[in-house]
mmCIF file of the protein (N, C-alpha, C, O) and its ligand, coordinates in Angstrom:
data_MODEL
# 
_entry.id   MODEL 
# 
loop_
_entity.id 
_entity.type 
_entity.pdbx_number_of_molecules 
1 polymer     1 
2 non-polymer 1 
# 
_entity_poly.entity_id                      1 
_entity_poly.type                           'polypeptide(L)' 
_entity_poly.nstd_linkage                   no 
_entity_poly.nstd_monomer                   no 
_entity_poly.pdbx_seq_one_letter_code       
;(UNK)(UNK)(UNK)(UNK)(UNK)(UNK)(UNK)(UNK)(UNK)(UNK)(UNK)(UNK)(UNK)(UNK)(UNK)(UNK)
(UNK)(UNK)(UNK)(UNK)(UNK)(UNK)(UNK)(UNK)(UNK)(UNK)(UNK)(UNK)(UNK)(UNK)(UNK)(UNK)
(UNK)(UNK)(UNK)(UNK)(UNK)(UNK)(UNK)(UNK)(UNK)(UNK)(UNK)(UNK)(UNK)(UNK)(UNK)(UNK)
;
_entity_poly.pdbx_seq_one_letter_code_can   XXXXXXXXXXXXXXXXXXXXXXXXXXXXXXXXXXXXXXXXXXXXXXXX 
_entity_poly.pdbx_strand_id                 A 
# 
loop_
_entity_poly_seq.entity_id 
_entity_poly_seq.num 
_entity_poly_seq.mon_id 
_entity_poly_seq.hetero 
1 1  UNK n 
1 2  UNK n 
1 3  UNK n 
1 4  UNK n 
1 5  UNK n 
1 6  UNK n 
1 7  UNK n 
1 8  UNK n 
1 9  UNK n 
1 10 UNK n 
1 11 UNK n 
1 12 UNK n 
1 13 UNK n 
1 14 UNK n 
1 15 UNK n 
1 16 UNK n 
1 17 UNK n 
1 18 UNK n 
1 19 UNK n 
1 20 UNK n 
1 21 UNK n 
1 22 UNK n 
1 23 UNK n 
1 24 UNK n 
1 25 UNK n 
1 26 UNK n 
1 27 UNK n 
1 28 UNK n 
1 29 UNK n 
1 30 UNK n 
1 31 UNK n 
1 32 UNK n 
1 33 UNK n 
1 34 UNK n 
1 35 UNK n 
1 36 UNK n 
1 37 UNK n 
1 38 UNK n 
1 39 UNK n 
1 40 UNK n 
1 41 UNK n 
1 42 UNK n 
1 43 UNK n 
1 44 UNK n 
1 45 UNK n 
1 46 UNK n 
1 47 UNK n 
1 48 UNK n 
# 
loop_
_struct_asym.id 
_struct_asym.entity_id 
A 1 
B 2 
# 
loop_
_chem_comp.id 
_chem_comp.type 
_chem_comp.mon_nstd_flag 
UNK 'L-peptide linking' . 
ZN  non-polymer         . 
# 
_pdbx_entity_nonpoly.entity_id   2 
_pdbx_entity_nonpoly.name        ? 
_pdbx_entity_nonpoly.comp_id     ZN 
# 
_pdbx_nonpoly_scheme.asym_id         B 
_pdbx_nonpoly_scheme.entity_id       2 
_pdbx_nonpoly_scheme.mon_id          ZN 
_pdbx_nonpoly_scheme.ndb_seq_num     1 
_pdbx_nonpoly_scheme.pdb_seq_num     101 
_pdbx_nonpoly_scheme.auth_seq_num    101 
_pdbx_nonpoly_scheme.pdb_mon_id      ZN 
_pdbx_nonpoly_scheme.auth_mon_id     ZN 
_pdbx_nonpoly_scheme.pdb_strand_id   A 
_pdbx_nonpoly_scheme.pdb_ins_code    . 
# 
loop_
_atom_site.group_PDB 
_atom_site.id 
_atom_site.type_symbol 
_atom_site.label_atom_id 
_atom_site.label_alt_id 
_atom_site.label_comp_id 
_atom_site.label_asym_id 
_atom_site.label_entity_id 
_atom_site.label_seq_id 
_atom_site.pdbx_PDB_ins_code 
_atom_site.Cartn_x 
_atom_site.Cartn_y 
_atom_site.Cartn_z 
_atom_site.occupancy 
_atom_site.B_iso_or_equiv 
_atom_site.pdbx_formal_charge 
_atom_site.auth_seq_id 
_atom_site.auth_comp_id 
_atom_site.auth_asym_id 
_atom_site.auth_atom_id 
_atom_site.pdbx_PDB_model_num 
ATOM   1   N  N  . UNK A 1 1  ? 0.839   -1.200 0.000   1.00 0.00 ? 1   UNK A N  1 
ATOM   2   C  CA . UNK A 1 1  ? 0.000   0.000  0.000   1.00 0.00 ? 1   UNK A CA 1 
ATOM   3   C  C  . UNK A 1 1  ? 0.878   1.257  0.000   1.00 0.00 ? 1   UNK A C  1 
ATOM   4   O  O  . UNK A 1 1  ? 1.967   1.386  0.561   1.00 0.00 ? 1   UNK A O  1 
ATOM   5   N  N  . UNK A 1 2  ? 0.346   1.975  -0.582  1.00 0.00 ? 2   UNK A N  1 
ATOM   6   C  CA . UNK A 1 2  ? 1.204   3.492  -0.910  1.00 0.00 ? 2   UNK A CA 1 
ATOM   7   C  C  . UNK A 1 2  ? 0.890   4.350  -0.082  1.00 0.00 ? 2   UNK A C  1 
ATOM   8   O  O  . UNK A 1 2  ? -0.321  4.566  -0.133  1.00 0.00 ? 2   UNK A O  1 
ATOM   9   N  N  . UNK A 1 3  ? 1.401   4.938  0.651   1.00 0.00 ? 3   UNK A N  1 
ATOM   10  C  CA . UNK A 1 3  ? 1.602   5.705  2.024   1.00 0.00 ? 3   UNK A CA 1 
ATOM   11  C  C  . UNK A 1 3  ? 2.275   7.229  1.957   1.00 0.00 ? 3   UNK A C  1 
ATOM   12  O  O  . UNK A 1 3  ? 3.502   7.311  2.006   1.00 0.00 ? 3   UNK A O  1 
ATOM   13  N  N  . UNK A 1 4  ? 1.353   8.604  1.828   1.00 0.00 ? 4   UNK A N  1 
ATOM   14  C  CA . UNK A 1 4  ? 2.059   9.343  1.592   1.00 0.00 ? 4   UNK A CA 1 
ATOM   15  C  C  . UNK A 1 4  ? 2.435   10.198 3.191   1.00 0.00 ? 4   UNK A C  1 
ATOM   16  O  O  . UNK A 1 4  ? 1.627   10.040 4.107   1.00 0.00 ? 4   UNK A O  1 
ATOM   17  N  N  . UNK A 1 5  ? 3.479   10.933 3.384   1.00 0.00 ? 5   UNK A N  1 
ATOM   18  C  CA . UNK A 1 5  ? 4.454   11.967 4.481   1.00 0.00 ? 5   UNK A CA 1 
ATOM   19  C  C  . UNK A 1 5  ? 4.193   12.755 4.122   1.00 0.00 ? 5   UNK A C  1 
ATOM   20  O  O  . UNK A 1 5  ? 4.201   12.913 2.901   1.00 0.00 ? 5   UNK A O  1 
ATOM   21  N  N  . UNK A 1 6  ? 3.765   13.828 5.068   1.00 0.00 ? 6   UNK A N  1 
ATOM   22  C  CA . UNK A 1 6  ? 4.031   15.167 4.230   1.00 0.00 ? 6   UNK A CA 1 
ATOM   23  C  C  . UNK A 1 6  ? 5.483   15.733 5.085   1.00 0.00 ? 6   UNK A C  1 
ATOM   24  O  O  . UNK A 1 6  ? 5.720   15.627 6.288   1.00 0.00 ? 6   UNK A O  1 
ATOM   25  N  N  . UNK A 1 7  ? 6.111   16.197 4.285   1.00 0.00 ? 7   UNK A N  1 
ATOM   26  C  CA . UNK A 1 7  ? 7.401   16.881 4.815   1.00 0.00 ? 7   UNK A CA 1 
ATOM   27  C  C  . UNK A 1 7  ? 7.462   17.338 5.691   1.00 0.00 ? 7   UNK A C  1 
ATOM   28  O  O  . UNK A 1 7  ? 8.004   16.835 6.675   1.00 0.00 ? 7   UNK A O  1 
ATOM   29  N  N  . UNK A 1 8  ? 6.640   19.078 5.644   1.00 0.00 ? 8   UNK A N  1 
ATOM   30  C  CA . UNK A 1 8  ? 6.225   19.868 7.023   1.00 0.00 ? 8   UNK A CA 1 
ATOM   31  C  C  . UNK A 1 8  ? 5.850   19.472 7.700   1.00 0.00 ? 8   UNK A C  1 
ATOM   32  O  O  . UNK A 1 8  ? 6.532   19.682 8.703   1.00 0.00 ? 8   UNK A O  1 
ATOM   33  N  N  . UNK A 1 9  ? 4.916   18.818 7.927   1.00 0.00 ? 9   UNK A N  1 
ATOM   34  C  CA . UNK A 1 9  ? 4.517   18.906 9.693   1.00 0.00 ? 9   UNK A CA 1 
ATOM   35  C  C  . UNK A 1 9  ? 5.009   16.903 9.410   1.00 0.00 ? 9   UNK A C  1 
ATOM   36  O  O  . UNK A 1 9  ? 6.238   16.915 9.485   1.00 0.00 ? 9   UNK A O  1 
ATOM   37  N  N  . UNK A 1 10 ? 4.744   16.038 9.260   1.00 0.00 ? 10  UNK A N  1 
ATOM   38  C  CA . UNK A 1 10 ? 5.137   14.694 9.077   1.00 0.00 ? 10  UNK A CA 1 
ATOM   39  C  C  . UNK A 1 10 ? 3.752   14.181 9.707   1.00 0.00 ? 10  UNK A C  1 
ATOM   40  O  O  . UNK A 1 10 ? 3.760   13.880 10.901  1.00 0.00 ? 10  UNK A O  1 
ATOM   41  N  N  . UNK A 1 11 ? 2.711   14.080 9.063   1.00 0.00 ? 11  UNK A N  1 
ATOM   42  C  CA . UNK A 1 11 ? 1.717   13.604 9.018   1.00 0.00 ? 11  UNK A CA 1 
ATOM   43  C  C  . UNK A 1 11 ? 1.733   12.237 8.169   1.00 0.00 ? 11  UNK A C  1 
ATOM   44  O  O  . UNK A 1 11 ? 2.550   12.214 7.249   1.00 0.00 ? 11  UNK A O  1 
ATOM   45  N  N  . UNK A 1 12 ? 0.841   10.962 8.381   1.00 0.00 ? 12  UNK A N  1 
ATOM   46  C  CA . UNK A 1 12 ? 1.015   9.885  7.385   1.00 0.00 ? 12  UNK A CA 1 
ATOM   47  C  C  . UNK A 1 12 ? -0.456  10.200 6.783   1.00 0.00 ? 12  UNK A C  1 
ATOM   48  O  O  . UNK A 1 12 ? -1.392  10.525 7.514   1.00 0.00 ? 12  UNK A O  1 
ATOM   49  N  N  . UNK A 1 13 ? -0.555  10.086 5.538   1.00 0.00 ? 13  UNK A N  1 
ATOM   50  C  CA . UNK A 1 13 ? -1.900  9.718  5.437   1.00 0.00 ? 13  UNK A CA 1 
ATOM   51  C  C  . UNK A 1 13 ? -2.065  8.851  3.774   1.00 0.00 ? 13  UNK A C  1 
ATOM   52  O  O  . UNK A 1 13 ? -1.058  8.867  3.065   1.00 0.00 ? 13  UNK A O  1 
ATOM   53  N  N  . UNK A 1 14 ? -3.034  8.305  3.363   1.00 0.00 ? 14  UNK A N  1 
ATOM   54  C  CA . UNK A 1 14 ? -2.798  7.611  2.215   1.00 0.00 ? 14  UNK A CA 1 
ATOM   55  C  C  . UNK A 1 14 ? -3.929  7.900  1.034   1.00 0.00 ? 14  UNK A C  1 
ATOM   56  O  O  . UNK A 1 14 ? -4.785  8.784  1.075   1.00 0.00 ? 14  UNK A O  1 
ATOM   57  N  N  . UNK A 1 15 ? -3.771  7.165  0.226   1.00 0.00 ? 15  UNK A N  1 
ATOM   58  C  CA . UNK A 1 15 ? -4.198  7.369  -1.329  1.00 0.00 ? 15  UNK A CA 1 
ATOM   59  C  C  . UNK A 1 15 ? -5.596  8.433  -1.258  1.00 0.00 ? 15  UNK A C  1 
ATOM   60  O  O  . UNK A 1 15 ? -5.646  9.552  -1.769  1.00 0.00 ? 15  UNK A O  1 
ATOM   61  N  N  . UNK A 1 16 ? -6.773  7.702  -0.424  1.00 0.00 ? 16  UNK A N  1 
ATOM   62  C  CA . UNK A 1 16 ? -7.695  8.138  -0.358  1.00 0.00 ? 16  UNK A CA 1 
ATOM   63  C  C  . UNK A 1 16 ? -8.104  9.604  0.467   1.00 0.00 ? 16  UNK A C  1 
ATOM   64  O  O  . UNK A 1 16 ? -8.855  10.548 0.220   1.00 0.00 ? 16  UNK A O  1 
ATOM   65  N  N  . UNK A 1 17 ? -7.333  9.301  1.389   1.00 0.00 ? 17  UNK A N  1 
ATOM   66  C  CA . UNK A 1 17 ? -7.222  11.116 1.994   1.00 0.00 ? 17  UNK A CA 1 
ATOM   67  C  C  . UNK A 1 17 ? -6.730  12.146 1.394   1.00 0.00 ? 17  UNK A C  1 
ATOM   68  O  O  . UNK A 1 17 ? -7.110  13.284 1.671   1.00 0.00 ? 17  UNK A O  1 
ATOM   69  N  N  . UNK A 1 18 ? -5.390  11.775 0.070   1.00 0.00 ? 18  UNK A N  1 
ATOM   70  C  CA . UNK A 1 18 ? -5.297  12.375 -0.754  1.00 0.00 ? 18  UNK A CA 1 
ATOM   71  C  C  . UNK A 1 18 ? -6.132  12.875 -1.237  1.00 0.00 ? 18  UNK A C  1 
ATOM   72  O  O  . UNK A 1 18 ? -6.156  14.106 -1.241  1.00 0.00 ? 18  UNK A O  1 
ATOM   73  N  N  . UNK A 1 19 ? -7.356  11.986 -1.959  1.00 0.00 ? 19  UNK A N  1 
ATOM   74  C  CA . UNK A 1 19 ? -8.289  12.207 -3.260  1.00 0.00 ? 19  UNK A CA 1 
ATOM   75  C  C  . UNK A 1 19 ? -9.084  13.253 -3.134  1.00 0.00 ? 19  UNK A C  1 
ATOM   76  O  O  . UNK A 1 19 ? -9.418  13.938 -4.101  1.00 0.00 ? 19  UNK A O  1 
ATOM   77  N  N  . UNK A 1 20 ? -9.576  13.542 -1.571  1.00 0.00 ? 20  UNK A N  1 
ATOM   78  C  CA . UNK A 1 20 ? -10.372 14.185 -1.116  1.00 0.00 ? 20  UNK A CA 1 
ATOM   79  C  C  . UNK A 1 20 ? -9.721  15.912 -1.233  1.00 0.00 ? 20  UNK A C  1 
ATOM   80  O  O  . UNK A 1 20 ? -10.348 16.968 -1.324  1.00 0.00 ? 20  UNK A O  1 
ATOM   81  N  N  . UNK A 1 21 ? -8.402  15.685 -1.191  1.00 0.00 ? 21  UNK A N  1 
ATOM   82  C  CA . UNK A 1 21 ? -7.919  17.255 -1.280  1.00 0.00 ? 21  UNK A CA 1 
ATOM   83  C  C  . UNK A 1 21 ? -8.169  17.612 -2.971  1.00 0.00 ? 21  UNK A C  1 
ATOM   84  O  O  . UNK A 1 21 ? -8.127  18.796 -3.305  1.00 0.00 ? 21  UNK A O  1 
ATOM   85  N  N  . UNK A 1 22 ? -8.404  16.654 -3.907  1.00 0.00 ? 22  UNK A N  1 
ATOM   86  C  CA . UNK A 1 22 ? -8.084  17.028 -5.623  1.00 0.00 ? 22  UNK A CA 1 
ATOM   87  C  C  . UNK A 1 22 ? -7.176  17.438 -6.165  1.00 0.00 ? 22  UNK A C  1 
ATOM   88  O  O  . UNK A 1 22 ? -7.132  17.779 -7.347  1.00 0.00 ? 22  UNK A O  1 
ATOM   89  N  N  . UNK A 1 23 ? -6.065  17.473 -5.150  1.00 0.00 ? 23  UNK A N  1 
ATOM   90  C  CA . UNK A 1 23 ? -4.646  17.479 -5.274  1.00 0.00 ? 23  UNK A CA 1 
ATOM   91  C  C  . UNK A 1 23 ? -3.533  17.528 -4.482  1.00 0.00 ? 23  UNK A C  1 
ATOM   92  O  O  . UNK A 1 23 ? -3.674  17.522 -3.259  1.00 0.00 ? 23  UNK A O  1 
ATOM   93  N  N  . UNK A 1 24 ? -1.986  17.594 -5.198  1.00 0.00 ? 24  UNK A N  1 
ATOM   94  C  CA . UNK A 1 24 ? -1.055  17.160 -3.979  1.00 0.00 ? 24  UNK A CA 1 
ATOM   95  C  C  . UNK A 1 24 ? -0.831  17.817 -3.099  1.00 0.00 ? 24  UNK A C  1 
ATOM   96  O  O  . UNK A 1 24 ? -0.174  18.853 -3.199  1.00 0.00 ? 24  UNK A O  1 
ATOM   97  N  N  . UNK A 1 25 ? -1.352  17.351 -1.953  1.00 0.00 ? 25  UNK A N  1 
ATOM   98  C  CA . UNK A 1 25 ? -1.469  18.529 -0.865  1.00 0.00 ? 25  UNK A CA 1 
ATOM   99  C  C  . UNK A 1 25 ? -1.619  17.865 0.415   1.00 0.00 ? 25  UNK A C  1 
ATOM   100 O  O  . UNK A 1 25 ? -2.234  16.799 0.393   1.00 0.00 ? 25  UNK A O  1 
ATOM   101 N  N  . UNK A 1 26 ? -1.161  18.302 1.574   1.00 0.00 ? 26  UNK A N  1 
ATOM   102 C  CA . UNK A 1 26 ? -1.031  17.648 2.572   1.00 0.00 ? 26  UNK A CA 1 
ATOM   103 C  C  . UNK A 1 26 ? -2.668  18.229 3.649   1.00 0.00 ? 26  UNK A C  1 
ATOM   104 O  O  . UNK A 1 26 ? -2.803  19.376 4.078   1.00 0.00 ? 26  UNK A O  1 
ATOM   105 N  N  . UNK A 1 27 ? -3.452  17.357 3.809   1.00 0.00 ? 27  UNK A N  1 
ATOM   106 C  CA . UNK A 1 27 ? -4.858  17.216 4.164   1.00 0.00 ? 27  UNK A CA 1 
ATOM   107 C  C  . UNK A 1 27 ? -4.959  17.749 5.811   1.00 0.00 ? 27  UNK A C  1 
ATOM   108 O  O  . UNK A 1 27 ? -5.984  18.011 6.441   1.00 0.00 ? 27  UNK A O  1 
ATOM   109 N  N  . UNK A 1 28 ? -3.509  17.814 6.280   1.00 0.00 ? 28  UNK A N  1 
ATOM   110 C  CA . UNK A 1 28 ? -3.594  18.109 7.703   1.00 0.00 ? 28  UNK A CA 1 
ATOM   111 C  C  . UNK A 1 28 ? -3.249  20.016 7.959   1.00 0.00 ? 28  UNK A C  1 
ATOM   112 O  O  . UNK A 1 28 ? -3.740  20.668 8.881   1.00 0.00 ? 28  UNK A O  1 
ATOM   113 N  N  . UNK A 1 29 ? -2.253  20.608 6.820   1.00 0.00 ? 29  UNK A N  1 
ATOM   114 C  CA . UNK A 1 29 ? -2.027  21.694 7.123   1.00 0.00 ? 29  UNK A CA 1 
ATOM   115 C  C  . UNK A 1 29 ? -1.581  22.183 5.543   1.00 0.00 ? 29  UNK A C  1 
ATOM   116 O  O  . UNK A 1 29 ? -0.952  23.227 5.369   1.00 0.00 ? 29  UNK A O  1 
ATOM   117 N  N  . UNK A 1 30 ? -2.092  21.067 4.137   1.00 0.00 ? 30  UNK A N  1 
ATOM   118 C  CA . UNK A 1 30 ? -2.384  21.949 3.375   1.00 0.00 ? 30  UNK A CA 1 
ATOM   119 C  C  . UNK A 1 30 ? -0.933  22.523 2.681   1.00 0.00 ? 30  UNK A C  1 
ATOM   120 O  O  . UNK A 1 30 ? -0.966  23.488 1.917   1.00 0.00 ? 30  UNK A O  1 
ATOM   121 N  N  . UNK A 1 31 ? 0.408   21.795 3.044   1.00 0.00 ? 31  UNK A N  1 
ATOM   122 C  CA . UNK A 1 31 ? 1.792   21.766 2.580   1.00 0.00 ? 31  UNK A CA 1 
ATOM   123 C  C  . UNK A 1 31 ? 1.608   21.656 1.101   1.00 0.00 ? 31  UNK A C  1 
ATOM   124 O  O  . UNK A 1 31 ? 0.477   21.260 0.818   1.00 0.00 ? 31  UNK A O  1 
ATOM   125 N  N  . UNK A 1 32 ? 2.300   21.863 0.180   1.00 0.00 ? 32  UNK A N  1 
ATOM   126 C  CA . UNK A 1 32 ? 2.143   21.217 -1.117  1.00 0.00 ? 32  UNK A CA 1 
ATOM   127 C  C  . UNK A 1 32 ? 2.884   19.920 -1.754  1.00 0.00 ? 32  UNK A C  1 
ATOM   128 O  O  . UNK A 1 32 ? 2.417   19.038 -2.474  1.00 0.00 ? 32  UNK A O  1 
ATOM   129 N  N  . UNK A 1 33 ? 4.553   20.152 -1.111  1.00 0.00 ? 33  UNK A N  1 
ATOM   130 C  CA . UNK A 1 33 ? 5.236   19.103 -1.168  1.00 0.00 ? 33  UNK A CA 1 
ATOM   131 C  C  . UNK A 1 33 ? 5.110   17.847 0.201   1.00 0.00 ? 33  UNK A C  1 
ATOM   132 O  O  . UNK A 1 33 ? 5.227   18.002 1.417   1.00 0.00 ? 33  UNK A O  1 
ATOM   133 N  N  . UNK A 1 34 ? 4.787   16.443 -0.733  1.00 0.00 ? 34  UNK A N  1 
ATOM   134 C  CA . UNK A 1 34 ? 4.827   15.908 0.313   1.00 0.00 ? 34  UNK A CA 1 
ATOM   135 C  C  . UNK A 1 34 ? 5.814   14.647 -0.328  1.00 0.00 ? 34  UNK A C  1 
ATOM   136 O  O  . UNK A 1 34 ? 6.452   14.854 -1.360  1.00 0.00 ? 34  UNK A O  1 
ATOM   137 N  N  . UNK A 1 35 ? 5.880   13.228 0.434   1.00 0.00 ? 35  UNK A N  1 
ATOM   138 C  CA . UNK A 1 35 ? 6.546   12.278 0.696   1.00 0.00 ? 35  UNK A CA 1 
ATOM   139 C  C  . UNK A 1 35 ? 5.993   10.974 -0.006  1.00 0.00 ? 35  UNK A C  1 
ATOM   140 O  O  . UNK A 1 35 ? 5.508   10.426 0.983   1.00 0.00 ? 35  UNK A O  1 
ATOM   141 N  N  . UNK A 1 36 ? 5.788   10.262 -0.879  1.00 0.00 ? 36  UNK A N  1 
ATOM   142 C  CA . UNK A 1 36 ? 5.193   9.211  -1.452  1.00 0.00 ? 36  UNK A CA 1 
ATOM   143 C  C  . UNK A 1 36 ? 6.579   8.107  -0.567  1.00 0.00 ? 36  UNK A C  1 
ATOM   144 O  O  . UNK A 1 36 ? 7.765   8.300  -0.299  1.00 0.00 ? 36  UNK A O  1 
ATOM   145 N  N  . UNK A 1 37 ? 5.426   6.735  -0.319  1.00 0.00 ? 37  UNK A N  1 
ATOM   146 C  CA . UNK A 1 37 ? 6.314   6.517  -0.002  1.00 0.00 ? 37  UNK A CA 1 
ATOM   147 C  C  . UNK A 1 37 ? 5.670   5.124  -0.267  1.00 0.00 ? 37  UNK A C  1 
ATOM   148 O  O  . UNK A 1 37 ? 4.577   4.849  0.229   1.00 0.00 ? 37  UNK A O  1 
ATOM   149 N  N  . UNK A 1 38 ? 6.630   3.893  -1.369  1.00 0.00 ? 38  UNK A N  1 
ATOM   150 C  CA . UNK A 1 38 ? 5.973   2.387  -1.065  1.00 0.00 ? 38  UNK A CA 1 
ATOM   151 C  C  . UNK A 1 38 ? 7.110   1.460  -0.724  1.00 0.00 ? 38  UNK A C  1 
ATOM   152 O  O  . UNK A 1 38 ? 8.330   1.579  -0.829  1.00 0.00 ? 38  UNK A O  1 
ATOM   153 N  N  . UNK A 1 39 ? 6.433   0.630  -0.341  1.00 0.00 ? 39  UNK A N  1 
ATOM   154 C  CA . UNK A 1 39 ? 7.869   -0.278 0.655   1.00 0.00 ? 39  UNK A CA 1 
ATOM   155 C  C  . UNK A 1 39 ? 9.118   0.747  0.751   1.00 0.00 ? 39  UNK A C  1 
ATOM   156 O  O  . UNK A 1 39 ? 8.847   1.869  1.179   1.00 0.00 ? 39  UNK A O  1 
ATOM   157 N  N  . UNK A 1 40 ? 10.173  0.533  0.472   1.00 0.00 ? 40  UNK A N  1 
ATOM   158 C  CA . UNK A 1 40 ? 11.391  1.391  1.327   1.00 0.00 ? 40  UNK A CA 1 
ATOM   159 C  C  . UNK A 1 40 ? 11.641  2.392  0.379   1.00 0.00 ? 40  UNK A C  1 
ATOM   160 O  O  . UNK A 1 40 ? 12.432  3.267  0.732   1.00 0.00 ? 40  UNK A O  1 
ATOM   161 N  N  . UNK A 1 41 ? 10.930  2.503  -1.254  1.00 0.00 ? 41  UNK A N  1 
ATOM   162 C  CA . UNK A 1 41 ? 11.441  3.564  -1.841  1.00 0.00 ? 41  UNK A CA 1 
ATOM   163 C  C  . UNK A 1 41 ? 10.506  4.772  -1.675  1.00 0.00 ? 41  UNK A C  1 
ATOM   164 O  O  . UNK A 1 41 ? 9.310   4.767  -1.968  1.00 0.00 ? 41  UNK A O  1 
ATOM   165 N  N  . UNK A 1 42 ? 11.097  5.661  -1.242  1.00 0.00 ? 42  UNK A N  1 
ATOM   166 C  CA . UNK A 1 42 ? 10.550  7.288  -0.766  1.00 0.00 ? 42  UNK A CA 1 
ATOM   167 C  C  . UNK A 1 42 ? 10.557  8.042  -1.847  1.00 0.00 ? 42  UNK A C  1 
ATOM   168 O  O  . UNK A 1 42 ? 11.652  7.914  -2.394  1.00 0.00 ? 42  UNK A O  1 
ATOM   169 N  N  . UNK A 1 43 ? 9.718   8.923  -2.546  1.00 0.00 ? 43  UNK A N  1 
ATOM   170 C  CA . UNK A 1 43 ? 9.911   9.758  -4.002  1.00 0.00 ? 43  UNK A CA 1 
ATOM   171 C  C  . UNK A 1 43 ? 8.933   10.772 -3.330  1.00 0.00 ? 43  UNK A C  1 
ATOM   172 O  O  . UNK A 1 43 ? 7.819   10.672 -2.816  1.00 0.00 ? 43  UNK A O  1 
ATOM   173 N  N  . UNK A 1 44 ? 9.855   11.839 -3.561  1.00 0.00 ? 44  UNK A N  1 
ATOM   174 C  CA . UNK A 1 44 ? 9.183   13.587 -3.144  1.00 0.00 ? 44  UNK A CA 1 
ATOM   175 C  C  . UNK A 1 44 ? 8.279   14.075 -4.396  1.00 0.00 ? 44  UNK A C  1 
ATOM   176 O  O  . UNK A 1 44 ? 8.692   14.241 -5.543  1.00 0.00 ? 44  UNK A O  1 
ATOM   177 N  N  . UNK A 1 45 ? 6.776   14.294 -3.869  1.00 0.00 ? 45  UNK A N  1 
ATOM   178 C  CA . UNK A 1 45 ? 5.857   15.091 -4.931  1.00 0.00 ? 45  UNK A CA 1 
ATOM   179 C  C  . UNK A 1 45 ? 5.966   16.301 -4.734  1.00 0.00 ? 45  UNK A C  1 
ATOM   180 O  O  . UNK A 1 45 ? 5.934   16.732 -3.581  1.00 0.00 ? 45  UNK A O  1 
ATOM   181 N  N  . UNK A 1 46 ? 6.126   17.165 -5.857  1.00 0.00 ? 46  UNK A N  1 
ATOM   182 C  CA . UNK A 1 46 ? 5.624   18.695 -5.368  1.00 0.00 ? 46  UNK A CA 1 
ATOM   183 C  C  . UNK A 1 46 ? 4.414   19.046 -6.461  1.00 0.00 ? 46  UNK A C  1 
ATOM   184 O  O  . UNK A 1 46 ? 4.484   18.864 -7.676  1.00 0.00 ? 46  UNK A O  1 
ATOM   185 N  N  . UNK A 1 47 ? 3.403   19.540 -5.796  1.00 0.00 ? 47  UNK A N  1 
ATOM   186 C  CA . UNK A 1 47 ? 2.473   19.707 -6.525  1.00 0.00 ? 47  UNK A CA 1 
ATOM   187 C  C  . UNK A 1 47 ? 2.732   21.144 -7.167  1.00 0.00 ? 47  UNK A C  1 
ATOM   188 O  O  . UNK A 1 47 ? 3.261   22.091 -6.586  1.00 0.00 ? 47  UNK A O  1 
ATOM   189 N  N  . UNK A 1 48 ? 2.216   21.123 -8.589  1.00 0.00 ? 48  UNK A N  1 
ATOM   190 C  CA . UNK A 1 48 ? 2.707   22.225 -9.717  1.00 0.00 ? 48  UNK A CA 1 
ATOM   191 C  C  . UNK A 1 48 ? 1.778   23.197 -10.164 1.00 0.00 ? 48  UNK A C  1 
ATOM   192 O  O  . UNK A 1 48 ? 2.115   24.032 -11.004 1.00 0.00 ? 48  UNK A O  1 
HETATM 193 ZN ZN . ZN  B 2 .  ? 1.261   18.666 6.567   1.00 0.00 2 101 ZN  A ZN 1 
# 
């Protein structure tokens, strides 16, 4: 399962809490760059 971080504050949250924002954006305080993260490989989104 794909598990996203957000950088700033380090919140976990995943696919579906995403969906609800309609974009990459961190759902707790609204960051733009956050943390994708599946099994051990980590890849930084920044939303554009
Ligand atoms: Zn955040």
């Amino acid at each position: 399962m794909v598990k996203y971080v957000c950088i700033k504050c380090g919140k976990e949250f995943d696919e579906s809490e995403l969906a609800v924002m309609l974009s990459i954006r961190c759902p707790y305080c609204g960051y733009r760059v956050i943390a994708k993260a599946r099994g051990s490989d980590i890849k930084i989104l920044k939303a554009v």
